[in-house]
PDB file of N, CA, C and O in Angstrom:
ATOM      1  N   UNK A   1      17.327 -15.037 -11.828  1.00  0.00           N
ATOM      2  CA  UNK A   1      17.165 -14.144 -10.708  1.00  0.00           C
ATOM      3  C   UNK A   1      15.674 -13.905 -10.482  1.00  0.00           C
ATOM      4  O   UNK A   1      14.928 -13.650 -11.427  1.00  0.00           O
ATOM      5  N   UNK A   2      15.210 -13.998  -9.113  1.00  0.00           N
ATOM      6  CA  UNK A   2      13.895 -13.991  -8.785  1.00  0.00           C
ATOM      7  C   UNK A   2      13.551 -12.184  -8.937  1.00  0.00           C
ATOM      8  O   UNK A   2      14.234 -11.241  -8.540  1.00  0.00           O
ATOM      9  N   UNK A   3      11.996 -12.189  -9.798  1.00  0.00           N
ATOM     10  CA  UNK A   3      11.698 -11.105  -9.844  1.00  0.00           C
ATOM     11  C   UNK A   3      11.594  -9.928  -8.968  1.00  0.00           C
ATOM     12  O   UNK A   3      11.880  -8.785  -9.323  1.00  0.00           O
ATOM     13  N   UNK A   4      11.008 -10.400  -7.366  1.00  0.00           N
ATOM     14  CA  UNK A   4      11.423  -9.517  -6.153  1.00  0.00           C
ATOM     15  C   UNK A   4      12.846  -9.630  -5.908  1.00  0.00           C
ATOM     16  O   UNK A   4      13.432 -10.712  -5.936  1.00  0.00           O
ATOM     17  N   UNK A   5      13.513  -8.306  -5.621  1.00  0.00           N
ATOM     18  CA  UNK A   5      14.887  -8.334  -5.301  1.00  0.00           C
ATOM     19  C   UNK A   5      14.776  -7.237  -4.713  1.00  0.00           C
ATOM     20  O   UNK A   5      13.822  -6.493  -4.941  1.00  0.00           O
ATOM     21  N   UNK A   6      15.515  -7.007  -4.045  1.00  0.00           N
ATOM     22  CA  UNK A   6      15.633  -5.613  -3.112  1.00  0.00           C
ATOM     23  C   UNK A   6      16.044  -4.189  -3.829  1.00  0.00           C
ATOM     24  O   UNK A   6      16.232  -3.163  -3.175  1.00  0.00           O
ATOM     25  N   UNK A   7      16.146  -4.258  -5.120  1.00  0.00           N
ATOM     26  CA  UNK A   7      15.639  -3.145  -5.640  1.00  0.00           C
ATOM     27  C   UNK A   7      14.479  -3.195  -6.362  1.00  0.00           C
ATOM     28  O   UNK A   7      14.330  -2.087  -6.879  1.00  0.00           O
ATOM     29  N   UNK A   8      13.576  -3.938  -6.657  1.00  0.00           N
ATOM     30  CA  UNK A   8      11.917  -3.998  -6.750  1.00  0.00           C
ATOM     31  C   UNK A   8      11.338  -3.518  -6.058  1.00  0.00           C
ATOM     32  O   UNK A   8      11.170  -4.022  -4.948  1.00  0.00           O
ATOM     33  N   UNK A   9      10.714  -2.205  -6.441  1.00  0.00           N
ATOM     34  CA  UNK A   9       9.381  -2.046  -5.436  1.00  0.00           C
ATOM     35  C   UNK A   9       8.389  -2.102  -6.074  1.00  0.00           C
ATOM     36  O   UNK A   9       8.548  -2.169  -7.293  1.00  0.00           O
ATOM     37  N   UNK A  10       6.913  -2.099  -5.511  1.00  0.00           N
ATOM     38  CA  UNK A  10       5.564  -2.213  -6.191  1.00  0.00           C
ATOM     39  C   UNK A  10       4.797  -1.301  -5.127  1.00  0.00           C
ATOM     40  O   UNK A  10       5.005  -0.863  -3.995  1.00  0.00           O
ATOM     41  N   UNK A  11       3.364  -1.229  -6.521  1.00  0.00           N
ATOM     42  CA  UNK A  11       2.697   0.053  -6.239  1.00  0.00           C
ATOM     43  C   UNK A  11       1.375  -0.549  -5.984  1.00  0.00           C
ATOM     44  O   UNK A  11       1.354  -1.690  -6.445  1.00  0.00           O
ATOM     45  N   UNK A  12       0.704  -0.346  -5.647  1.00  0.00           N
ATOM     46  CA  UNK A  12      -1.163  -0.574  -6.263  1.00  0.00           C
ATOM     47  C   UNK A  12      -1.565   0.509  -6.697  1.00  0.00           C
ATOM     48  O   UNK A  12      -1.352   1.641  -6.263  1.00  0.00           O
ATOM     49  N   UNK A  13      -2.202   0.145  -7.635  1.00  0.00           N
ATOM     50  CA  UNK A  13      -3.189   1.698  -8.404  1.00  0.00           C
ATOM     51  C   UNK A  13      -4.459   1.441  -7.995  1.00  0.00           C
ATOM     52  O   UNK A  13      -5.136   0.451  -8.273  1.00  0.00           O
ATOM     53  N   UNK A  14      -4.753   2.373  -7.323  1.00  0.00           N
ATOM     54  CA  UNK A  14      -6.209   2.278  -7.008  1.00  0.00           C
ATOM     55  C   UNK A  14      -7.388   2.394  -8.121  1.00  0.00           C
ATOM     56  O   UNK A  14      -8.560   2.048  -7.975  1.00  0.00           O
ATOM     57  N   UNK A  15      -6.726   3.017  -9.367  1.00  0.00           N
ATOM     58  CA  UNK A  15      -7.871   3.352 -10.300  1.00  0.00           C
ATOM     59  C   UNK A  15      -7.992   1.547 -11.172  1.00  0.00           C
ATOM     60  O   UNK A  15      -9.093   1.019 -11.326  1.00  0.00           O
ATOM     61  N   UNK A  16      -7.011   1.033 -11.517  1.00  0.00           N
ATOM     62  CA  UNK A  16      -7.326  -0.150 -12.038  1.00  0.00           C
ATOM     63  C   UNK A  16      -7.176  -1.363 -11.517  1.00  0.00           C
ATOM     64  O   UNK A  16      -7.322  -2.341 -12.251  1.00  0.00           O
ATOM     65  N   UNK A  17      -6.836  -1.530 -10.061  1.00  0.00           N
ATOM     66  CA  UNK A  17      -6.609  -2.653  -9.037  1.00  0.00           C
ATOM     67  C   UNK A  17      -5.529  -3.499  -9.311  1.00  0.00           C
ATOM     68  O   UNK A  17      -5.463  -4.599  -8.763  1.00  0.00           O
ATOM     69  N   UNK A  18      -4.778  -3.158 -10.002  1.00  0.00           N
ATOM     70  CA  UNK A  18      -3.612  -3.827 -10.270  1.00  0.00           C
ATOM     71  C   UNK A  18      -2.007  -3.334 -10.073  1.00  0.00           C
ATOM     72  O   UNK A  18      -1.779  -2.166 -10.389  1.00  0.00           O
ATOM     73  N   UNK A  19      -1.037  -4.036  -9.642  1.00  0.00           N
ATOM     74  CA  UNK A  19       0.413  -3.673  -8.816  1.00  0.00           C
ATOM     75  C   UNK A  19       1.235  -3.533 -10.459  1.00  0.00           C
ATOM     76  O   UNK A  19       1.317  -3.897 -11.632  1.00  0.00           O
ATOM     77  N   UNK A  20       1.651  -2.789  -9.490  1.00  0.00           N
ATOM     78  CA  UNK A  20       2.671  -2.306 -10.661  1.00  0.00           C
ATOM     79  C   UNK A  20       4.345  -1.952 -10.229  1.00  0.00           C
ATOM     80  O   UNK A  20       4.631  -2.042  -9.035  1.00  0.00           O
ATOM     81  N   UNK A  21       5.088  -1.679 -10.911  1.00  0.00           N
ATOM     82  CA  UNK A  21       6.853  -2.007 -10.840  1.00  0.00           C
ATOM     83  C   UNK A  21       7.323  -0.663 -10.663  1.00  0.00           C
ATOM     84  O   UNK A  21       6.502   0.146 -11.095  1.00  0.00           O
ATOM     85  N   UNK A  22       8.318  -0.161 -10.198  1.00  0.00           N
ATOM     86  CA  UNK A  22       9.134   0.497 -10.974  1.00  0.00           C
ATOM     87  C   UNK A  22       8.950   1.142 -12.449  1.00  0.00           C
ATOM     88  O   UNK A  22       8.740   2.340 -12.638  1.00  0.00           O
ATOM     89  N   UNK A  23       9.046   0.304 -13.317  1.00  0.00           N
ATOM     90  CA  UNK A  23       9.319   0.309 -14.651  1.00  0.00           C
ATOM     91  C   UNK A  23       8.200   0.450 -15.332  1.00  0.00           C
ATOM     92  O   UNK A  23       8.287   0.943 -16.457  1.00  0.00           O
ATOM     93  N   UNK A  24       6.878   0.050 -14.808  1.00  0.00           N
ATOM     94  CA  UNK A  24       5.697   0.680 -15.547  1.00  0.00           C
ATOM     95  C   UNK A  24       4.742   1.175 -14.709  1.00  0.00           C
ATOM     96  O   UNK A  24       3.564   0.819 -14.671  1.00  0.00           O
ATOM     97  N   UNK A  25       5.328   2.085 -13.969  1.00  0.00           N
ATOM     98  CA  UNK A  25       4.318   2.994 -12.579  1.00  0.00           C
ATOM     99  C   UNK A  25       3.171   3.648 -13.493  1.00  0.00           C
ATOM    100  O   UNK A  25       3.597   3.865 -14.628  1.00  0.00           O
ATOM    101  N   UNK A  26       2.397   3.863 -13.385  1.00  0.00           N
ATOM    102  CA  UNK A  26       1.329   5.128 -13.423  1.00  0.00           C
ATOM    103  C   UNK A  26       1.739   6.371 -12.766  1.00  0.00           C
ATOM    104  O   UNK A  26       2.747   6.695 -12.138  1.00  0.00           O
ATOM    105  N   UNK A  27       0.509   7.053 -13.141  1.00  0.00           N
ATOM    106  CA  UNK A  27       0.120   8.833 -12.646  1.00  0.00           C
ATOM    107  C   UNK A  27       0.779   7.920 -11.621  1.00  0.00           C
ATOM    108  O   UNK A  27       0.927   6.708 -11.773  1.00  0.00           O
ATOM    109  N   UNK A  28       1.350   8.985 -10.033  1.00  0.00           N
ATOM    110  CA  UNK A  28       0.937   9.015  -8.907  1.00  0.00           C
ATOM    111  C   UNK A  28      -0.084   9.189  -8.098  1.00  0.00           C
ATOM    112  O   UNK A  28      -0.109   8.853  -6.914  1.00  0.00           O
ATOM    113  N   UNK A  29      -1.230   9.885  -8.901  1.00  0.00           N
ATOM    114  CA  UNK A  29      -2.650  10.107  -8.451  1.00  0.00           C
ATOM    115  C   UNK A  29      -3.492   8.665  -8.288  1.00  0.00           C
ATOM    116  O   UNK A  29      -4.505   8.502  -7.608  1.00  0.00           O
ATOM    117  N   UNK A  30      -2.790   7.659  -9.103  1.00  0.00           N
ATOM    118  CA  UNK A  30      -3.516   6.213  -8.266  1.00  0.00           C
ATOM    119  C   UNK A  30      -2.920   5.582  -7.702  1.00  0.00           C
ATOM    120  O   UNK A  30      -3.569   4.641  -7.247  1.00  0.00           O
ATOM    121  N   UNK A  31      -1.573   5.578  -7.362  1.00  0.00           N
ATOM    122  CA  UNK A  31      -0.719   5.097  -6.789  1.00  0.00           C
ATOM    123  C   UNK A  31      -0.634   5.030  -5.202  1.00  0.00           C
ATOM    124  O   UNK A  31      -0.653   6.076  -4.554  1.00  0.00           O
ATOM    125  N   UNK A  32      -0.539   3.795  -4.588  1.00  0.00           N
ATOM    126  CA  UNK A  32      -0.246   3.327  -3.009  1.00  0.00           C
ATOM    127  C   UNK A  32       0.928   2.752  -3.075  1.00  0.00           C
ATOM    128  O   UNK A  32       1.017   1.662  -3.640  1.00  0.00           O
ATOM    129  N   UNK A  33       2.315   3.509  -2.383  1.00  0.00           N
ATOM    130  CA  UNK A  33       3.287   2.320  -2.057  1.00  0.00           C
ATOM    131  C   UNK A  33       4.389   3.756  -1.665  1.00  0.00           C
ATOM    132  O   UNK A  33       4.201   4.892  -1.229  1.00  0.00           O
ATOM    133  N   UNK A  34       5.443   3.046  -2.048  1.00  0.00           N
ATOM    134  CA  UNK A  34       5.800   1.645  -3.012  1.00  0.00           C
ATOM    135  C   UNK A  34       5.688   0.593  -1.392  1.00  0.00           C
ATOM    136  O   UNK A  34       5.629   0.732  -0.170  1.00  0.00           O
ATOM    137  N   UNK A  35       5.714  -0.415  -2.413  1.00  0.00           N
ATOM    138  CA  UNK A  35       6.171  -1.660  -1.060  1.00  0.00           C
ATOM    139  C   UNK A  35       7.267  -2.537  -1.299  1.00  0.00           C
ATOM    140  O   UNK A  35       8.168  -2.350  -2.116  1.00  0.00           O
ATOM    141  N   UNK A  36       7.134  -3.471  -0.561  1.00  0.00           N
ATOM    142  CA  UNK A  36       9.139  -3.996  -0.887  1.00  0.00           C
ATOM    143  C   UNK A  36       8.406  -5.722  -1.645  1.00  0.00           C
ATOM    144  O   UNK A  36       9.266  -6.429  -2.172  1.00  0.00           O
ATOM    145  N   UNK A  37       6.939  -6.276  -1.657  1.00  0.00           N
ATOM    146  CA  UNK A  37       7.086  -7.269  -2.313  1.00  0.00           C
ATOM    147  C   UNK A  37       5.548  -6.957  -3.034  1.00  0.00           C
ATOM    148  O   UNK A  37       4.722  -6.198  -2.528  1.00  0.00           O
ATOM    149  N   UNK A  38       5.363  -7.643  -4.214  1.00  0.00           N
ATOM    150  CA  UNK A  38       4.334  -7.910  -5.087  1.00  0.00           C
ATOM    151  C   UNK A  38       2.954  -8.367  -4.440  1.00  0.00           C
ATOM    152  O   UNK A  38       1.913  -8.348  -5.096  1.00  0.00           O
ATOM    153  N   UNK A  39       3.015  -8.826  -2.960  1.00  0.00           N
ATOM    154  CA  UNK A  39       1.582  -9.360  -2.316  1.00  0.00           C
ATOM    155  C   UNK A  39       1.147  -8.200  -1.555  1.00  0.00           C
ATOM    156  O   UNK A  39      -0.008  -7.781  -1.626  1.00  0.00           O
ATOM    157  N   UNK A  40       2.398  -7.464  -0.545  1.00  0.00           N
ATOM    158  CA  UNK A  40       1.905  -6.225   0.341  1.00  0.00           C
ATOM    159  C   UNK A  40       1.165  -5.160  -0.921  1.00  0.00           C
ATOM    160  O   UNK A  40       0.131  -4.524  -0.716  1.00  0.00           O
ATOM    161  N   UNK A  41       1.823  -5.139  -2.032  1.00  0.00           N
ATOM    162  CA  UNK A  41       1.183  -4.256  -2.835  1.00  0.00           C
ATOM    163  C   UNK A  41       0.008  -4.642  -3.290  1.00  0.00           C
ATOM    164  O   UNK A  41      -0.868  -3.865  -3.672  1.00  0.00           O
ATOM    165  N   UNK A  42      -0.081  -5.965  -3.271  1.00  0.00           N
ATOM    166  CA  UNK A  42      -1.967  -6.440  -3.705  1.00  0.00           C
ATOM    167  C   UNK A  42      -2.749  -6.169  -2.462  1.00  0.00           C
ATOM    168  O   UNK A  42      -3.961  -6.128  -2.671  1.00  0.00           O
ATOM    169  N   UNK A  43      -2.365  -5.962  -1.167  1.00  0.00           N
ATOM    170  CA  UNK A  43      -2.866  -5.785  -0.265  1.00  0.00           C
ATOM    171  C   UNK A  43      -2.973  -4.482   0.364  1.00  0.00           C
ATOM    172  O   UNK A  43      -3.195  -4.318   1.564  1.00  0.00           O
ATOM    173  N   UNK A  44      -2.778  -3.408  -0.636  1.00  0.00           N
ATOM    174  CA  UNK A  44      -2.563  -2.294  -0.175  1.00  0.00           C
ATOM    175  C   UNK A  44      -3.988  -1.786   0.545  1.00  0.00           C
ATOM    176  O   UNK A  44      -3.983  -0.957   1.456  1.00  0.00           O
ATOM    177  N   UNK A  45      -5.027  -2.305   0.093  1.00  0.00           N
ATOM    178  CA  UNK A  45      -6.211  -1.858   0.245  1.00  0.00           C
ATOM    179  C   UNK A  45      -6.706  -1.995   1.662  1.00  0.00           C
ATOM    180  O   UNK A  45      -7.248  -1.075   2.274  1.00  0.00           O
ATOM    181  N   UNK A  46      -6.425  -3.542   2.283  1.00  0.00           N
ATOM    182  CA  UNK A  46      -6.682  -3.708   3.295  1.00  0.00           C
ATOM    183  C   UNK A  46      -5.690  -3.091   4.298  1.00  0.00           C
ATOM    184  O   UNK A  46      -6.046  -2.541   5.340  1.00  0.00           O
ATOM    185  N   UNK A  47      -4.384  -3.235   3.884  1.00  0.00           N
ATOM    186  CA  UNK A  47      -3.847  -2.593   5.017  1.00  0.00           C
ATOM    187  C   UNK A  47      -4.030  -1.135   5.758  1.00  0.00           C
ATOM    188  O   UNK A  47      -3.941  -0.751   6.924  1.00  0.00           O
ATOM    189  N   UNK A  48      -4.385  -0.403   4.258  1.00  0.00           N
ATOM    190  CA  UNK A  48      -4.529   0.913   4.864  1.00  0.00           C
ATOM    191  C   UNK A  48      -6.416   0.956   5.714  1.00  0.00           C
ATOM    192  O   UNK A  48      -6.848   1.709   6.586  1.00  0.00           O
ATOM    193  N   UNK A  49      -6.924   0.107   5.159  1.00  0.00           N
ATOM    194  CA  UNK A  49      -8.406   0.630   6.281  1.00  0.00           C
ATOM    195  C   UNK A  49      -8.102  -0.315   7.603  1.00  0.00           C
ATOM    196  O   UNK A  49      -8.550   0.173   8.641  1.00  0.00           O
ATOM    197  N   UNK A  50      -7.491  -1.449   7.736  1.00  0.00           N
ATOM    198  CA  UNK A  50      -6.595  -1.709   9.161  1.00  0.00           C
ATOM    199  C   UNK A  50      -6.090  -0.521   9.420  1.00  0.00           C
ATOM    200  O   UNK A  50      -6.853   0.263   9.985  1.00  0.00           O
ATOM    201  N   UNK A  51      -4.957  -0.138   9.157  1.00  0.00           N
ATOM    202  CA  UNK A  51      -4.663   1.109   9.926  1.00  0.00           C
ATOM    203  C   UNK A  51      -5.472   2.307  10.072  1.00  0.00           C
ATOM    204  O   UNK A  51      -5.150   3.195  10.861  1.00  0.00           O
ATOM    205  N   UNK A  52      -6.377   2.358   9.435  1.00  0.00           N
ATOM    206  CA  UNK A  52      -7.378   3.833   9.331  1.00  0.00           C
ATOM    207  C   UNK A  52      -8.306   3.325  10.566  1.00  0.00           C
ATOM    208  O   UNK A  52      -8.615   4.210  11.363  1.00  0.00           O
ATOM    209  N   UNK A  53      -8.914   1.680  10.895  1.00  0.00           N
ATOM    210  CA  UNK A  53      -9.671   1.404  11.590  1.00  0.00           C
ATOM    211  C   UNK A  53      -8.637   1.903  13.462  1.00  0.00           C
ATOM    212  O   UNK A  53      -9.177   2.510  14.386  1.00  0.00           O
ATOM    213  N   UNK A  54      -7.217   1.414  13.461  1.00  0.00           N
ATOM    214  CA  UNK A  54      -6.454   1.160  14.388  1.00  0.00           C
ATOM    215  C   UNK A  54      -6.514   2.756  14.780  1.00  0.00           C
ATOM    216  O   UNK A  54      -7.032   3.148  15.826  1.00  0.00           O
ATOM    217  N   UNK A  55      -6.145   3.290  14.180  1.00  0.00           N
ATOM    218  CA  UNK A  55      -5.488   4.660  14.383  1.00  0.00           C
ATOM    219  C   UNK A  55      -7.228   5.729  14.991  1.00  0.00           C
ATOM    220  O   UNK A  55      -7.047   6.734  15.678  1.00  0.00           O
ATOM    221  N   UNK A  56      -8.324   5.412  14.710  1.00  0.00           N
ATOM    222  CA  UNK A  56      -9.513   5.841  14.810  1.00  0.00           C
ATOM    223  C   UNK A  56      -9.825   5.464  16.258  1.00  0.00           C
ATOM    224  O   UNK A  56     -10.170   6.284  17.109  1.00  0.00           O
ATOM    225  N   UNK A  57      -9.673   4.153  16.463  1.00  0.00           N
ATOM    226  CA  UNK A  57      -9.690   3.849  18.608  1.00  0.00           C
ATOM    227  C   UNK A  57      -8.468   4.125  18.625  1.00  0.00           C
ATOM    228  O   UNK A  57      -8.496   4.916  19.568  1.00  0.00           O
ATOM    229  N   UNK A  58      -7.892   4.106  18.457  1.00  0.00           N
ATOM    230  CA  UNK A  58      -6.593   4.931  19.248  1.00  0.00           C
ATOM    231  C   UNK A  58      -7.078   6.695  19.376  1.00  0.00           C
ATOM    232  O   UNK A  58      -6.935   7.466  20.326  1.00  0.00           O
ATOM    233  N   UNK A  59      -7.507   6.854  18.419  1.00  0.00           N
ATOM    234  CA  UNK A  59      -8.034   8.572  18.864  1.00  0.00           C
ATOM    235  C   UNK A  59      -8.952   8.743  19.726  1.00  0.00           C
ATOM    236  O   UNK A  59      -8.844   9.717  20.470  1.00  0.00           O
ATOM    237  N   UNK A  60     -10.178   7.790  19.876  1.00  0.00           N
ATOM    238  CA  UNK A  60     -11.062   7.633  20.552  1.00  0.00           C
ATOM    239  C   UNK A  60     -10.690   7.416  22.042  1.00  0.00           C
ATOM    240  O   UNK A  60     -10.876   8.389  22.773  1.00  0.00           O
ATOM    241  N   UNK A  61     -10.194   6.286  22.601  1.00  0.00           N
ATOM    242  CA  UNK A  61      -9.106   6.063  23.091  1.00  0.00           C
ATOM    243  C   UNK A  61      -8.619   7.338  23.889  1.00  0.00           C
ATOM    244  O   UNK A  61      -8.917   7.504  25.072  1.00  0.00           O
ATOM    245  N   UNK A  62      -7.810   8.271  23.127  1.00  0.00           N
ATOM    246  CA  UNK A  62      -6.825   8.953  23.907  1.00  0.00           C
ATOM    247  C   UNK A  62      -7.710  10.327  23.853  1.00  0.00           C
ATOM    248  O   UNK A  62      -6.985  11.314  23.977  1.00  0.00           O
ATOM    249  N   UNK A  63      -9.064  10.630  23.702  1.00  0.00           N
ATOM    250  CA  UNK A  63      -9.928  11.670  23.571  1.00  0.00           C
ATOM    251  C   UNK A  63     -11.026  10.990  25.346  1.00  0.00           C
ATOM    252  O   UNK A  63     -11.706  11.713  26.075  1.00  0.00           O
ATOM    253  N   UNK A  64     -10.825   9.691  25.481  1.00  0.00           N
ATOM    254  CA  UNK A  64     -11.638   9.596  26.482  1.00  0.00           C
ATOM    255  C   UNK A  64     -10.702   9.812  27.892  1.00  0.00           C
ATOM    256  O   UNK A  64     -11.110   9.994  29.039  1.00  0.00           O
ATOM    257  N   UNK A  65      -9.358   9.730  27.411  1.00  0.00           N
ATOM    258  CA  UNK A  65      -8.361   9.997  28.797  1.00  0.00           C
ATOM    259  C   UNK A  65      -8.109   8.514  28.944  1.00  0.00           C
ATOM    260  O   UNK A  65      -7.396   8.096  29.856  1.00  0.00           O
TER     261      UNK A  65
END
């Protein structure tokens, strides 16, 4: 049975850059997720300053009318 399965989720810890399971989570204080596969969670980093960048012209954006 393949290790992602639809009850797998994964985390990224921001304090040591590495994804993590279910089964050996950390604090929540470094924790990003969960996500549903092992790569979105290696990618947690970029996705969220994509969305921090998106969501910033969108404010800009809807502040100019």
């Amino acid at each position: 049975m393949s290790e992602e399965n639809s009850t797998t989720q994964y985390w990224f810890n921001t304090k040591t850059g590495q994804v993590e399971t279910s089964g050996e989570k950390s604090s929540w204080t470094h924790l990003m997720g969960p996500y549903p596969t092992r790569e979105e969670a290696a990618q947690a980093l970029d996705t969220a300053s994509r969305r921090t960048e998106d969501w910033e012209t969108e404010d800009e954006e809807w502040r100019r009318g």
